[in-house]
C-alpha positions in Angstrom: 126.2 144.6 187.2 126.3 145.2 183.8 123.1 145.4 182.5 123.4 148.5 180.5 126.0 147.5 178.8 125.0 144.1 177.9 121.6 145.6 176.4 122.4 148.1 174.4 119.3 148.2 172.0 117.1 148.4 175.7 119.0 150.9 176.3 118.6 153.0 173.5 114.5 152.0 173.3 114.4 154.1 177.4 117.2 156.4 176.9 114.3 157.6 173.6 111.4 157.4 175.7 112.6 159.2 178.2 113.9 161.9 176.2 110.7 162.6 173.8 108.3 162.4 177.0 110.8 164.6 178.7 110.7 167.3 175.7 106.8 167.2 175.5 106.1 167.6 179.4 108.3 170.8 179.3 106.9 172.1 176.0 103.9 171.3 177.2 105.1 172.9 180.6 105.8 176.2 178.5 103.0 176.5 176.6 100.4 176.9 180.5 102.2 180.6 181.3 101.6 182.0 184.5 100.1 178.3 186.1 101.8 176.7 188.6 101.1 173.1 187.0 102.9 174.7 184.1 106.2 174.9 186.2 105.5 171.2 187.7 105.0 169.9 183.9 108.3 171.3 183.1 110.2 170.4 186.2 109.0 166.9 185.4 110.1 167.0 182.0 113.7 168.5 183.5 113.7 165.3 185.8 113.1 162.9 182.8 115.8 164.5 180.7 118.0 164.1 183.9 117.4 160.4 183.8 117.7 159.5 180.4 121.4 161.5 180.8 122.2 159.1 183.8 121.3 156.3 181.6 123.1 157.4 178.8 126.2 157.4 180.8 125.6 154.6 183.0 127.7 152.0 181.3 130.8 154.6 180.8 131.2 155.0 185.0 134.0 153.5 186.5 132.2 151.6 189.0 129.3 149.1 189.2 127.0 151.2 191.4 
């Protein structure tokens, strides 16, 4: 399947979204020292980063997984 690379704007538009909602969850995360929803904040954020780094390179993988 290649969605990713067919629909490149798409994927620019998600790979964004995920990244600013990513950046505010963990500064957000930051900011609530000492809490443990603090740490879930930012391990959420973490996780969105992640994603929007597997979507980035999704179309440059070798296989159609």
């Amino acid at each position: 399947m290649n969605f990713w690379k067919e629909h490149a704007s798409l994927r620019m538009i998600v790979i964004a979204g995920l990244f600013v909602a990513g950046l505010i969850l963990v500064i957000c995360g930051w900011k609530m020292t000492g809490k443990l929803t603090g740490l879930g904040l930012m391990i959420l954020g973490v996780i969105l980063l992640l994603t929007a780094l597997f979507v980035y390179n999704k179309p440059y993988t070798g296989s159609d997984r």
